[in-house]
C-alpha positions as CSV (number, residue, x, y, z in Angstrom):
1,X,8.4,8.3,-89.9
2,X,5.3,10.5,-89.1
3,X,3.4,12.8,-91.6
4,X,0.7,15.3,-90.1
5,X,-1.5,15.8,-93.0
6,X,-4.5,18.3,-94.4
7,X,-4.1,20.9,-91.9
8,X,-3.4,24.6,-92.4
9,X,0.1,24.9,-91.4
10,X,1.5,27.9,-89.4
11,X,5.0,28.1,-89.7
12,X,4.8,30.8,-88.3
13,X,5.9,32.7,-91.2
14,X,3.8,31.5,-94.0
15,X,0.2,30.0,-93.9
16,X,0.1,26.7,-95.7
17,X,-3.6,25.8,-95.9
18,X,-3.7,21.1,-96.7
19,X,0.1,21.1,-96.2
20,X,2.2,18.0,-94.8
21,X,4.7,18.6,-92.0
22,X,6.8,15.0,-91.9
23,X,8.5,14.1,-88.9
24,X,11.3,11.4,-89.0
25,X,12.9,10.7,-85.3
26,X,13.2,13.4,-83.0
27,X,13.1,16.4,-86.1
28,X,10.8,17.5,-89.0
29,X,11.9,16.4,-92.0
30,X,9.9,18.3,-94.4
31,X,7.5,21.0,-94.6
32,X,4.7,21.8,-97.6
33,X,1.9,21.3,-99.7
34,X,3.8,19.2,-101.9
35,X,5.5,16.9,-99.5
36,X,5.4,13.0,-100.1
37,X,4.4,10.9,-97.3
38,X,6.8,7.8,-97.8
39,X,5.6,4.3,-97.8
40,X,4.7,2.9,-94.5
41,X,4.6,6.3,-92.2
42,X,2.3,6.9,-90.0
43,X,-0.6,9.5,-91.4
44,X,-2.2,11.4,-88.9
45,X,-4.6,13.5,-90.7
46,X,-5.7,17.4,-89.6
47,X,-8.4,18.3,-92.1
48,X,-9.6,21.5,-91.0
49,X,-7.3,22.0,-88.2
50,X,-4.4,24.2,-87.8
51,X,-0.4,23.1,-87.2
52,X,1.8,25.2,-85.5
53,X,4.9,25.0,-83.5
54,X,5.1,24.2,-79.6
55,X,4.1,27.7,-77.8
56,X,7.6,28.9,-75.8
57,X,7.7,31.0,-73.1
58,X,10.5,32.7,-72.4
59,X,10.1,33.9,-68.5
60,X,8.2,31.7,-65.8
61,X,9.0,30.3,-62.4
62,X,7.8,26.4,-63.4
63,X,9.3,23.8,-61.6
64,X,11.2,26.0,-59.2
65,X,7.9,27.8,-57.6
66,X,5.9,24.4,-57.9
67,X,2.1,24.1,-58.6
68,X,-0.4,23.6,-55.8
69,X,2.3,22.9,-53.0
70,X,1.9,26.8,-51.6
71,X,5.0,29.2,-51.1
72,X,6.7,26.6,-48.3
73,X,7.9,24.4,-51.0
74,X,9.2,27.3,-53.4
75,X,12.5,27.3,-54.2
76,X,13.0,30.3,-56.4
77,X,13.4,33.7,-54.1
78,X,17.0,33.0,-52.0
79,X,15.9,35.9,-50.1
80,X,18.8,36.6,-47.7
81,X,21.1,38.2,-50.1
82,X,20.0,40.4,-52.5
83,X,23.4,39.3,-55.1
84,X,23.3,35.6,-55.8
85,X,24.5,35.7,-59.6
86,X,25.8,31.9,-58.9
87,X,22.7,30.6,-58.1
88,X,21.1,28.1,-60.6
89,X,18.2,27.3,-61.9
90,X,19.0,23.8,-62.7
91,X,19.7,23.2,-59.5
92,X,15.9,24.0,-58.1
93,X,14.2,22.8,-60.9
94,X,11.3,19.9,-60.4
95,X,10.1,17.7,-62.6
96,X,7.4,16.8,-61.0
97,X,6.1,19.5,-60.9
98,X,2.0,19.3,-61.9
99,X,2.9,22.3,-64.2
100,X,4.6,20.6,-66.4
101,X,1.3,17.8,-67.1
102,X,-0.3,21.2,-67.6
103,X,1.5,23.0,-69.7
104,X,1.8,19.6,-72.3
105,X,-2.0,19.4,-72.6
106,X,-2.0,23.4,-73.6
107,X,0.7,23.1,-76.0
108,X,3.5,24.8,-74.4
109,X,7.4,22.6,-75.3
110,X,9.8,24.6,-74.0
111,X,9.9,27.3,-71.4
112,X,12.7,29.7,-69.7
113,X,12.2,29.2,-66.0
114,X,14.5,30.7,-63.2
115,X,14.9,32.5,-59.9
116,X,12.0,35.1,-58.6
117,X,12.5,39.0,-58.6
118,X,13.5,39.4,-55.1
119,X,17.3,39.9,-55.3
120,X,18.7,42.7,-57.6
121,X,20.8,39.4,-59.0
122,X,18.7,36.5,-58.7
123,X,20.9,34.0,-60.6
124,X,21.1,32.2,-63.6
125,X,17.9,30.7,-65.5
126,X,17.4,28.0,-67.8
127,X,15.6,26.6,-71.0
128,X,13.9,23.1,-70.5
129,X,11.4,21.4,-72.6
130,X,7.9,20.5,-70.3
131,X,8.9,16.5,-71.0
132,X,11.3,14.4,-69.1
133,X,12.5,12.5,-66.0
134,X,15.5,14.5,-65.1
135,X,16.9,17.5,-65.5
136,X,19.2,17.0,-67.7
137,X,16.3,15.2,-70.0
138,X,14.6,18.3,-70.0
139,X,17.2,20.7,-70.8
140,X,18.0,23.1,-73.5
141,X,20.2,25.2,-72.5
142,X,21.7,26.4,-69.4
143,X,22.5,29.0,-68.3
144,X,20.6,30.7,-70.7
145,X,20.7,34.4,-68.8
146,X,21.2,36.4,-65.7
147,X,18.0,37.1,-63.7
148,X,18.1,41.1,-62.4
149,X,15.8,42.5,-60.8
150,X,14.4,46.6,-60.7
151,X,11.5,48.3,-59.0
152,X,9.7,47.3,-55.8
153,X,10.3,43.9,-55.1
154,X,13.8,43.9,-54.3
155,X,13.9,47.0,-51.9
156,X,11.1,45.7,-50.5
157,X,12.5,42.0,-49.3
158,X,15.3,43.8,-48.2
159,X,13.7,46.9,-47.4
160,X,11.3,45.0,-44.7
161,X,14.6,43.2,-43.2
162,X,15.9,46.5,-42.4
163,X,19.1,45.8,-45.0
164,X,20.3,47.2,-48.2
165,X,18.7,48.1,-50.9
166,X,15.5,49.5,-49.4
167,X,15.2,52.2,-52.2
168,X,15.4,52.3,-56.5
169,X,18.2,54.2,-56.1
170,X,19.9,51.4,-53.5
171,X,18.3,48.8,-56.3
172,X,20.8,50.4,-59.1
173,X,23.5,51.3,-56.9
174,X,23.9,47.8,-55.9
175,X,23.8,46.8,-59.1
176,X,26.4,49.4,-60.5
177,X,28.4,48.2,-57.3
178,X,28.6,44.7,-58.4
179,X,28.8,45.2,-61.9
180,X,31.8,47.2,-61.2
181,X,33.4,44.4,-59.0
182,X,32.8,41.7,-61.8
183,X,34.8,44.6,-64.8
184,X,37.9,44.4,-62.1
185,X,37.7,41.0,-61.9
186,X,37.8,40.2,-65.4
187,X,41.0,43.1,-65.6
188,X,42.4,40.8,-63.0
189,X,42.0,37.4,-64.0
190,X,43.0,38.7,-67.8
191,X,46.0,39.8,-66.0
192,X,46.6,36.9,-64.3
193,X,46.4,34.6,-67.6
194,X,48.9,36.8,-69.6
195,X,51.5,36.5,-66.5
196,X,50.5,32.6,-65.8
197,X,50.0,33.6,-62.1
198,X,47.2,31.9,-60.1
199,X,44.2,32.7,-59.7
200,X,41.2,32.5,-57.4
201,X,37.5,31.7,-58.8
202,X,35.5,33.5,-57.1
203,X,31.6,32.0,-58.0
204,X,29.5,34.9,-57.7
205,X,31.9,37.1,-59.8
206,X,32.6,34.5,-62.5
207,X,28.9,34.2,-63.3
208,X,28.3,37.7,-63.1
209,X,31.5,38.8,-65.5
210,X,29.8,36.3,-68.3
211,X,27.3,39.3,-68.6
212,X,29.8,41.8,-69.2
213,X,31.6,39.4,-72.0
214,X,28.6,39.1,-73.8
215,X,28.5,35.3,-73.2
216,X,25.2,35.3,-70.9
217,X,22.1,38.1,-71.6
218,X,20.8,40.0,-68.8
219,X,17.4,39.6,-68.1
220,X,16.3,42.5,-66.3
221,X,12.7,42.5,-64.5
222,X,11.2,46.3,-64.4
223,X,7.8,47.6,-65.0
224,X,7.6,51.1,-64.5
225,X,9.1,53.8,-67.4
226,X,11.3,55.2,-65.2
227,X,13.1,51.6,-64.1
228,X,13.0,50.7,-68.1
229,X,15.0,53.6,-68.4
230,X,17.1,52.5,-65.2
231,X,18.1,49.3,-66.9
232,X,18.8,50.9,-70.3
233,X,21.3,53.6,-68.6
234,X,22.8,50.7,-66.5
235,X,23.5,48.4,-70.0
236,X,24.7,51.5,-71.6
237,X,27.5,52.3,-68.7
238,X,28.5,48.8,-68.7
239,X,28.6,47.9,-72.5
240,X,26.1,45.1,-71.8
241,X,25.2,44.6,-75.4
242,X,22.7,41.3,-74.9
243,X,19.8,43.1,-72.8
244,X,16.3,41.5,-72.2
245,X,13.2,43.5,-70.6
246,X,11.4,41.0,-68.5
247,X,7.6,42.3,-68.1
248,X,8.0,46.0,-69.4
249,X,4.9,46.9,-67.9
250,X,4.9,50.5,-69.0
251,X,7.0,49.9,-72.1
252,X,4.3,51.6,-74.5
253,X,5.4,55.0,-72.7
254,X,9.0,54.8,-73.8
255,X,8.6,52.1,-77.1
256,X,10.5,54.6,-79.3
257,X,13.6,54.7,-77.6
258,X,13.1,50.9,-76.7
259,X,13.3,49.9,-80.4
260,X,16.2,52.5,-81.0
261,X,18.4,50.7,-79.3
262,X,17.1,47.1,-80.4
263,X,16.1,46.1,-76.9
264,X,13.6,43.2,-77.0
265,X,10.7,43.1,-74.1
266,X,9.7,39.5,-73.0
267,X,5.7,41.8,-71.6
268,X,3.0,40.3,-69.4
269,X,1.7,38.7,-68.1
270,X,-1.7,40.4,-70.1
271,X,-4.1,38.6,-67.7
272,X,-3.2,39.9,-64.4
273,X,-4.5,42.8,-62.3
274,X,-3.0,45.5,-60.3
275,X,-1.7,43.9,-57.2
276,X,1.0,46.4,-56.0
277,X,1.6,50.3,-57.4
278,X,4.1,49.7,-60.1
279,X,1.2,48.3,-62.2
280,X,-0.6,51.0,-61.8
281,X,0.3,51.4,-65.7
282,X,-1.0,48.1,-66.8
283,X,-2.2,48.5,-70.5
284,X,-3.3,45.8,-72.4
285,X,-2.3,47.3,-75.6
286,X,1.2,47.6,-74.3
287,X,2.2,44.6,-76.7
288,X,1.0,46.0,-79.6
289,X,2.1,49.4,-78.8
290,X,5.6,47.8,-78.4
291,X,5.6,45.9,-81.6
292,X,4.4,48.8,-83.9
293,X,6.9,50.9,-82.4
294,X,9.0,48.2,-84.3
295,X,10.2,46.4,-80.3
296,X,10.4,42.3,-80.9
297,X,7.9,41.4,-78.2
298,X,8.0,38.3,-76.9
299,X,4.5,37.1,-74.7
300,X,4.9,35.3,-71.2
301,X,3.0,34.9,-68.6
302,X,5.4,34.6,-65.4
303,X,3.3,32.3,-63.5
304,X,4.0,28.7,-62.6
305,X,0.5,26.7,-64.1
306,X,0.0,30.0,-65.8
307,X,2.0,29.7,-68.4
308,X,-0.7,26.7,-70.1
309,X,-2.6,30.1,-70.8
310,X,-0.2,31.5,-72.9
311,X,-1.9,31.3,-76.4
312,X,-5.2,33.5,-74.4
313,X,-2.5,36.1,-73.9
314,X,-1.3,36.2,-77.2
315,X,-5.2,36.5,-78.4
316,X,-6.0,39.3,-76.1
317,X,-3.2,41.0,-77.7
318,X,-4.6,40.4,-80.5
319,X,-7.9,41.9,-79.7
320,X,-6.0,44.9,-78.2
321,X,-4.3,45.6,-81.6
322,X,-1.7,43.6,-82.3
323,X,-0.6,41.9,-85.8
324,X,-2.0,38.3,-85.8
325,X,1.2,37.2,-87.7
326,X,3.1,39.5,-84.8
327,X,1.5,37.9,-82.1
328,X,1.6,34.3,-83.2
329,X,5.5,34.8,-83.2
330,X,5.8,36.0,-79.9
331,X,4.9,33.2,-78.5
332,X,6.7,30.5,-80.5
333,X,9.8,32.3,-82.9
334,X,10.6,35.0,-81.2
335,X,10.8,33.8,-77.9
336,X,13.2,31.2,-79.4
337,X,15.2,34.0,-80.8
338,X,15.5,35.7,-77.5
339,X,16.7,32.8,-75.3
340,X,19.0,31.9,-78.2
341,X,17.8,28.4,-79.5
342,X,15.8,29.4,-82.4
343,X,18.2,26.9,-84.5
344,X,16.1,24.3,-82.5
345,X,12.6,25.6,-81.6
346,X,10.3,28.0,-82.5
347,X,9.3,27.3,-86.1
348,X,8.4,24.5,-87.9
349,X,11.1,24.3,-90.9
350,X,13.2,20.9,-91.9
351,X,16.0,20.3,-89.1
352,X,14.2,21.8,-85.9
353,X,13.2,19.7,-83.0
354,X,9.8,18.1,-83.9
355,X,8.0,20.0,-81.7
356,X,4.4,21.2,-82.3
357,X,0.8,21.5,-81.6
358,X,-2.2,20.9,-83.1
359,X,-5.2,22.7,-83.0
360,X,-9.1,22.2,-83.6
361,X,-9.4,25.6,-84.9
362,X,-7.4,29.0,-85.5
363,X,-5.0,29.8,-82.7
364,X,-6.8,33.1,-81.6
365,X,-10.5,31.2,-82.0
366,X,-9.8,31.0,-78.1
367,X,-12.9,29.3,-77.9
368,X,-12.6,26.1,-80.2
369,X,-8.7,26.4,-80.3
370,X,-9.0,23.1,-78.1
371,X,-5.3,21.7,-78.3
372,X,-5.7,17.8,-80.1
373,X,-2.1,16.6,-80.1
374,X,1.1,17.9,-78.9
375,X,4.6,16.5,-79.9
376,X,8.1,17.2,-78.3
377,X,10.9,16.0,-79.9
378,X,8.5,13.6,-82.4
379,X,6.8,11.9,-79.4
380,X,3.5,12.3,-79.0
381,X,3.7,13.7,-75.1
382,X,-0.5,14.6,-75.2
383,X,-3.3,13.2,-77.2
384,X,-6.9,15.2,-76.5
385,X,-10.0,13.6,-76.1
């Protein structure tokens, strides 16, 4: 048994200043200012320090583009097909990766890593915690979506190769194509069942049909307005109900219609610059804008050792106008929601995974926030100096 005790705890829906949060194995046990610490459990005491849940980011490339090993050793663009649906992210995943040391010491448990934006279908992604040996140690869930992929960096791998799709319009017309392929294959495996005739699997297809049924979301990267509203139309002509705007760079120019339909945008990353003309609309304030205009933003920050600065994100958005209490969630419950494991992660309440972070100071005090203890699954995985 473990008891963290004194500290302000953020659940993140309620502030508990001198509240307990008791830990017994691998998941909190109780959570309060009137909590009893049982006889013989380890105290740790936060006095003046703040509790939260491990930070979650729900889009990056760790372990699969690997930290300081340059682009040769990446393993997350199969760029010489621009459909690869059955592609997966377990299968590319390192957990060696130095990101991974990195990301424990900044407080981020859990991530949602998976293929590049190269292909209009990159493949499937997956939910791992930033501790284990294997794989399958690390794993949450998997697949956990369907990487797609809008705007310029599609038609221009392919584009540059002299090959289909080198425009937007090839970008959704591919997509519309395949989509399309994956409806008649679920009319003819359906068919196929009822009669008790055989059928043949095909890979690509089966993965790609799991969007259609609902069972896996789409995760579509786009940045500009006009490839938000590409994705939207797409969704709406193929009944995808479980959509997911990866980045949603310009998002703030359409956030009405956005939160209409219930779409939530997975934005940033916030600290970036404007390295190719689609990001020409980079607003910091996009975040906020989104989340006023009632959007559930999630904050990531794409990058492979990036993602360790997660919580500056957050706090810039903060500065830029967002809801403390708003932004606090998007980088730990409603990122959980999202990806779908929020019975698991993303809060700390009695029957969730143990883990969580704590800090020196407030979360958004970016410069005494320094990260003092970080636990996955109970285990204490970093210890600061």
């Amino acid at each position: 048994m473990l008891a963290i005790v004194g500290g302000t705890v953020l659940t993140p829906g309620e502030e508990l200043p001198g509240a307990t949060v008791l830990i017994e194995g691998k998941q909190i046990r109780a959570v309060g200012t009137q909590v009893e610490v049982p006889p013989g459990a380890e105290v740790i005491d936060a006095t003046g320090k703040y509790v939260l849940p491990g930070f979650i980011d729900a889009h990056c490339h760790t372990g699969i583009f690997p930290d300081g090993v340059g682009l040769r050793e990446s393993d997350g663009n199969e760029m010489t097909d621009p459909i690869t649906p059955h592609l997966r992210a377990i299968d590319a995943i390192h957990p060696e990766d130095m990101a991974f040391a990195d990301l424990r010491k900044w407080g981020v448990t859990t991530i949602n890593t998976g293929p590049g934006s190269a292909n209009v279908v990159g493949g499937q992604t997956a939910v791992v915690k930033t501790r284990g040996r294997t794989v399958e140690e690390m794993l949450v869930l998997a697949p956990a979506a369907m990487k797609m992929a809008l705007g310029e960096n599609p038609k221009r791998v392919y584009g540059e190769q002299k090959k289909f799709p080198s425009t937007r319009m090839g970008n959704a017309g591919l997509l519309r194509e395949w989509l399309t392929k994956a409806q008649n294959y679920l009319a003819k495996k359906e068919h196929a069942e009822k009669k008790g005739e055989p059928f043949e699997v095909d890979l690509r297809l089966e993965a790609l049909s799991r969007v259609l049924t609902g069972e896996l979301p789409a995760h579509i990267h786009c940045h500009r307005a006009d490839d938000i509203m590409t994705a939207l139309r797409i969704a709406e002509e193929f009944g995808i109900k479980k959509l997911v705007l990866i980045h949603a760079t310009e998002g703030y120019k359409v956030a009405d219609l956005l939160a209409e339909r219930g779409v939530p945008c997975v934005v940033g990353p916030i600290l970036f610059s404007r390295t190719k003309y689609e990001l020409r609309g980079m607003n910091p304030q996009n975040p906020a804008l989104l989340s006023r205009a009632g959007v559930k933003v999630a904050i990531q920050t794409d990058q492979r050792s990036a993602v360790k600065y997660i919580l500056f994100d957050a706090a810039l958005a903060v500065r830029e106008g967002m809801d403390e209490g708003e932004a606090l969630k998007a980088i730990t419950s409603y990122p959980a929601e999202i990806l779908g494991i929020s019975d698991r992660v993303g809060s700390l309440v009695p029957g969730k995974d143990a883990d969580l972070v704590v800090l020196a100071a407030h979360p958004f005090d970016v410069a005494r926030s320094r990260v003092e203890l970080v636990l996955i699954e109970g285990e204490a995985v970093y210890r600061g100096p």
